[in-house]
C-alpha positions as CSV (number, residue, x, y, z in Angstrom):
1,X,11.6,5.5,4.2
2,X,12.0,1.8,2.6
3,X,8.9,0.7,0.9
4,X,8.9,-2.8,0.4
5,X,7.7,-3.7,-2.8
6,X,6.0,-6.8,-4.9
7,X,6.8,-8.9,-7.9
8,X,4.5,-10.2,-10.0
9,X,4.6,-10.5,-13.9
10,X,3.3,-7.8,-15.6
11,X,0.9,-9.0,-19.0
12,X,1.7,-12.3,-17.6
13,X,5.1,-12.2,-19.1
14,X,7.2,-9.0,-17.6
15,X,8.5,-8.9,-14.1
16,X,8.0,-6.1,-12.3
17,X,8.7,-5.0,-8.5
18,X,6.3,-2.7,-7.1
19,X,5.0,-0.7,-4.5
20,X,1.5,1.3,-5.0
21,X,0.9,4.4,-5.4
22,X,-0.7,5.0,-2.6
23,X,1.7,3.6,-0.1
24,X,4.1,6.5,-1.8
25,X,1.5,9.4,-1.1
26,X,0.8,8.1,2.3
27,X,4.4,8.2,3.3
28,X,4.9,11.8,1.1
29,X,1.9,13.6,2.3
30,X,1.0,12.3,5.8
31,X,4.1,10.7,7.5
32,X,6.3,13.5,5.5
33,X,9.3,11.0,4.3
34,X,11.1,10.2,1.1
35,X,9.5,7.2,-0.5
36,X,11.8,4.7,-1.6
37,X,10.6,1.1,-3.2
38,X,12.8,-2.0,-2.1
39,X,12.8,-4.8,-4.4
40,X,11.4,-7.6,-2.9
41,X,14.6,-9.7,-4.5
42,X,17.2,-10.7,-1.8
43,X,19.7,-11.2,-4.9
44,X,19.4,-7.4,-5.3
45,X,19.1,-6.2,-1.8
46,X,20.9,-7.3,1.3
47,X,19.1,-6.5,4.9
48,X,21.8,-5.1,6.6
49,X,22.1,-2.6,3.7
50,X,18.5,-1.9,4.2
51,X,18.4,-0.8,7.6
52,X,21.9,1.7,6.6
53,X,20.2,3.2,4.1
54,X,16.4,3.9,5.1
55,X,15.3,5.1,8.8
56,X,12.3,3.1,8.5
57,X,10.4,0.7,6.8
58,X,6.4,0.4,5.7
59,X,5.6,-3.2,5.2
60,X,3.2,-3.1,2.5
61,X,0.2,-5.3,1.6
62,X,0.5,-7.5,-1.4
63,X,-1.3,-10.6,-3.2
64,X,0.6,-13.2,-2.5
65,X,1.1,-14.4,1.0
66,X,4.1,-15.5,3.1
67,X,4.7,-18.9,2.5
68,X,3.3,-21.9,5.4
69,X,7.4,-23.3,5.5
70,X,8.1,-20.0,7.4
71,X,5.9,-21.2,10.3
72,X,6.5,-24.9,10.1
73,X,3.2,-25.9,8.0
74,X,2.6,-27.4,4.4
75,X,1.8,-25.3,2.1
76,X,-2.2,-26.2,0.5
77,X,-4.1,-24.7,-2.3
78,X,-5.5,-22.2,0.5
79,X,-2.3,-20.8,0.9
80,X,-2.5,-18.9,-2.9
81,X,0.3,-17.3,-4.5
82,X,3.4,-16.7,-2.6
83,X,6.7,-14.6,-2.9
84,X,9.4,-16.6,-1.7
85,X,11.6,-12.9,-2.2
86,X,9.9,-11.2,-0.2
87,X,9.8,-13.8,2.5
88,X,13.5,-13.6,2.6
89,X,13.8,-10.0,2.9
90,X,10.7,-9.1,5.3
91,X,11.3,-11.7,7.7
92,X,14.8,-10.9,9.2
93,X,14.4,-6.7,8.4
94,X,11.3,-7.2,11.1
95,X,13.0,-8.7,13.2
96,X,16.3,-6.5,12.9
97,X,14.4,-3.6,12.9
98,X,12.9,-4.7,16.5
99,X,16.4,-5.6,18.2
100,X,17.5,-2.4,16.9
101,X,14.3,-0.1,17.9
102,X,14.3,1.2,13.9
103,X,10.8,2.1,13.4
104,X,8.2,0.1,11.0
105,X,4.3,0.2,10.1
106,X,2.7,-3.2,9.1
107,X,-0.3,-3.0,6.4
108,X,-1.7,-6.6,5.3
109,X,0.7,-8.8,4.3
110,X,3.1,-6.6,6.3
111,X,0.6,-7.4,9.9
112,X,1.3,-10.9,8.7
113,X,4.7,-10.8,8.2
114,X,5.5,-9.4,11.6
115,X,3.4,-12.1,13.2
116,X,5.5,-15.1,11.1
117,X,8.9,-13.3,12.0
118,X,8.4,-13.2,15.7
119,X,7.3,-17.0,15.5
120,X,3.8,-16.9,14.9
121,X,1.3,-19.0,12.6
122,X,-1.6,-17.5,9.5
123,X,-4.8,-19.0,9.1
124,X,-5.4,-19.5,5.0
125,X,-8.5,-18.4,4.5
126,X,-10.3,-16.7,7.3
127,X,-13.9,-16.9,5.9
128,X,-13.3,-20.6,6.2
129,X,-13.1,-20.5,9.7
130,X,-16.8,-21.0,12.5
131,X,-18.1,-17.8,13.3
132,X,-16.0,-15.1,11.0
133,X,-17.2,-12.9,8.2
134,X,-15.7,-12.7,4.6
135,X,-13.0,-10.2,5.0
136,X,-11.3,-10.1,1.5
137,X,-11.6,-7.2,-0.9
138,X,-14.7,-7.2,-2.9
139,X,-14.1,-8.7,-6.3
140,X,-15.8,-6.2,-8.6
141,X,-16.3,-2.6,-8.4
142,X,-14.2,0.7,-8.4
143,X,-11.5,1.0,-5.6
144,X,-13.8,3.5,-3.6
145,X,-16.4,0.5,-3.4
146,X,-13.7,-2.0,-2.7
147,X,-11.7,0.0,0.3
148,X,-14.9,1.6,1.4
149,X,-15.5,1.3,5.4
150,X,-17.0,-2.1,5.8
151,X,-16.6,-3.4,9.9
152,X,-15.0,-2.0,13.2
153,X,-12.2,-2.4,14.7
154,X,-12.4,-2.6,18.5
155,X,-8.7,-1.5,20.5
156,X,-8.1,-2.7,23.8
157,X,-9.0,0.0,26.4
158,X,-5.7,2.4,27.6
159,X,-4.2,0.4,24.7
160,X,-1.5,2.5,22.0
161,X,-3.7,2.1,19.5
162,X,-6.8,3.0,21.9
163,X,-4.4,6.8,22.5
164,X,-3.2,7.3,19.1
165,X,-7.1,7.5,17.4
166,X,-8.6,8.6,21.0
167,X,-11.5,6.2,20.3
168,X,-11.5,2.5,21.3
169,X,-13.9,1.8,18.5
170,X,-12.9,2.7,14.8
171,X,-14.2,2.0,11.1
172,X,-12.0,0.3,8.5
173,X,-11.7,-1.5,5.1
174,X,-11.0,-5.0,5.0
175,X,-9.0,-6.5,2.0
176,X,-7.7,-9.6,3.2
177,X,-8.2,-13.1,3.3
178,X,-5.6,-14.8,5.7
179,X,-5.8,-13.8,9.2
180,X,-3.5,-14.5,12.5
181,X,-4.1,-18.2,13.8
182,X,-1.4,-18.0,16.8
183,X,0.1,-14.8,17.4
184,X,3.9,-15.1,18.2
185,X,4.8,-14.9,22.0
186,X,5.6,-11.1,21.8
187,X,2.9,-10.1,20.0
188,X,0.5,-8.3,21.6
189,X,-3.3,-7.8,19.8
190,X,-4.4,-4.4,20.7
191,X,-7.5,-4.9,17.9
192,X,-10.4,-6.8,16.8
193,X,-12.9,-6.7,14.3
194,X,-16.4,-8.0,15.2
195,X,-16.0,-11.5,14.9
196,X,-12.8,-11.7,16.6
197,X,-10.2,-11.8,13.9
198,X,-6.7,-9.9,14.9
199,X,-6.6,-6.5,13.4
200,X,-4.1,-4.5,15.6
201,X,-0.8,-5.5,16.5
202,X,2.5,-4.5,18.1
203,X,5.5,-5.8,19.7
204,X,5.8,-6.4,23.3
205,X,8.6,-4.8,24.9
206,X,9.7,-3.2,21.5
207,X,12.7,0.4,21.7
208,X,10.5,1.4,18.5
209,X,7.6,1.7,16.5
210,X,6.0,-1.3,15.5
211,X,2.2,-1.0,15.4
212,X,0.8,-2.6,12.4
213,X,-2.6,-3.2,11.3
214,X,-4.5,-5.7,9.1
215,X,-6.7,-3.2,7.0
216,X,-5.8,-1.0,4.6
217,X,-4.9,2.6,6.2
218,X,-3.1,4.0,2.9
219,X,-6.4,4.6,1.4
220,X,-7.3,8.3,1.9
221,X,-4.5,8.1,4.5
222,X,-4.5,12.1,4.0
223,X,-8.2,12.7,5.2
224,X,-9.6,9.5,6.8
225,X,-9.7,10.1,10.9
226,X,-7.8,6.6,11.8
227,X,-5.1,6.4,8.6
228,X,-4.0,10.2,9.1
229,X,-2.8,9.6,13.0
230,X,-1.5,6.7,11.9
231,X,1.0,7.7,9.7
232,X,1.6,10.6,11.1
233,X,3.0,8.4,14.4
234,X,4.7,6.7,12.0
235,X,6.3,9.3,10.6
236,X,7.4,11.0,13.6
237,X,9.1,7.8,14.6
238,X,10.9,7.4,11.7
239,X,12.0,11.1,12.4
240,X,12.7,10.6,15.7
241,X,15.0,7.6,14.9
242,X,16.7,9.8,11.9
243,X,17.4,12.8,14.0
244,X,18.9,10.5,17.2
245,X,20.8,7.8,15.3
246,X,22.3,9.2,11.7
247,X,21.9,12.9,12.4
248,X,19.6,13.9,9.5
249,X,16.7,16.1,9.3
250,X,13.4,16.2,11.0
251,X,11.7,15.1,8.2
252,X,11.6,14.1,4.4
253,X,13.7,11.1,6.1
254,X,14.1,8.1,3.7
């Protein structure tokens, strides 16, 4: 399974693509595939080489955000850091994967992304907006105090999400601080948190998997009740798609 990764400068000075550690174990130990980290660099990596090589495709949270050209607004100070890479490999594999029914799982930036590629828009900075809470990561404190369980999530009732956790009501982390302003025409919201920001998502009409979500579910994704069954969907999609289109096993699929 492809992995996309991050860039960022390590010690300020040394690029570096990444992809988290536990995004790997997630996709290892729950959703039983081959972890493989894509280089957010289109100079290095070419989509239609991407969706030969893996069966399917997390699209992973990361810092910097997609960047307000790719749904026709200027960028602004809100808009933070951006990864113009990424943009161009993220934004076209979504919407490959979708024509071609090739599995993906959306986390953060990834929810985002899938929103932007089907011609949707991204509100900066959420908090800012009448009436929502403050849902970025907590700036201080060890990661169990910044992932821990801080709001619900609320699925539409009959909903996929709503029969994959067999609860329409669920806890979940919040890390982010861009949000969905207008979701793309087929995107449907199958989520909310309490104040009404988008946390659920998937494709209308879609041949594959595409739910993705805006929390974090690759945190304790091996024990916690609503990122197990999430990955473990995910990774019998990406099975599913291995075993009908390339013939390879039932599982440890990249």
């Amino acid at each position: 399974m492809g992995i996309i990764g991050n860039s960022y400068l390590l010690n300020e000075h040394y690029p570096v693509h990444s992809g988290g550690t536990m995004n790997s174990a997630a996709v290892a130990e729950v959703a039983g595939c081959l972890p493989l980290i894509i280089p957010s660099d289109p100079r290095l990596v070419a989509v239609e080489e991407l969706l030969d090589l893996c069966d399917g495709f997390l699209l992973t949270g990361g810092r910097p955000n997609v960047h307000p050209s790719e749904y026709g607004e200027e960028e602004t100070p809100a808009h933070g850091a951006f990864d113009r890479g990424r943009d161009a490999i993220t934004l076209p594999l979504i919407r490959a994967c979708i024509d071609r029914g090739q599995p993906f799982l959306g986390i953060c930036r990834g929810f985002q992304e899938v929103n932007v590629a089907m011609g949707g828009t991204l509100c900066p900075e959420i908090r800012d907006l009448p009436g929502r809470m403050n849902h970025r990561m907590p700036p201080e404190g060890t990661l169990e105090e910044q992932f821990a369980l801080r709001h619900t999530v609320t699925f539409t009732d009959g909903g996929p999400f709503h029969r994959l956790m067999g609860a329409r009501e669920v806890m979940t982390n919040t890390l982010h601080g861009q949000g969905i302003a207008r979701p793309a025409p087929r995107v449907v919201i199958d989520g909310e948190a309490p104040d009404g920001t988008p946390e659920a998502i998937y494709i209308k009409d879609a041949p594959g998997f595409t739910l993705s979500v805006q929390w974090h579910p690759e945190w304790n994704a091996g024990s916690d009740p609503v990122s197990r069954p999430l990955f473990k969907a995910f990774g019998q999609a990406v099975a599913d798609w291995a075993g009908r289109v390339t013939g390879r096993a039932a599982r440890r699929s990249a």
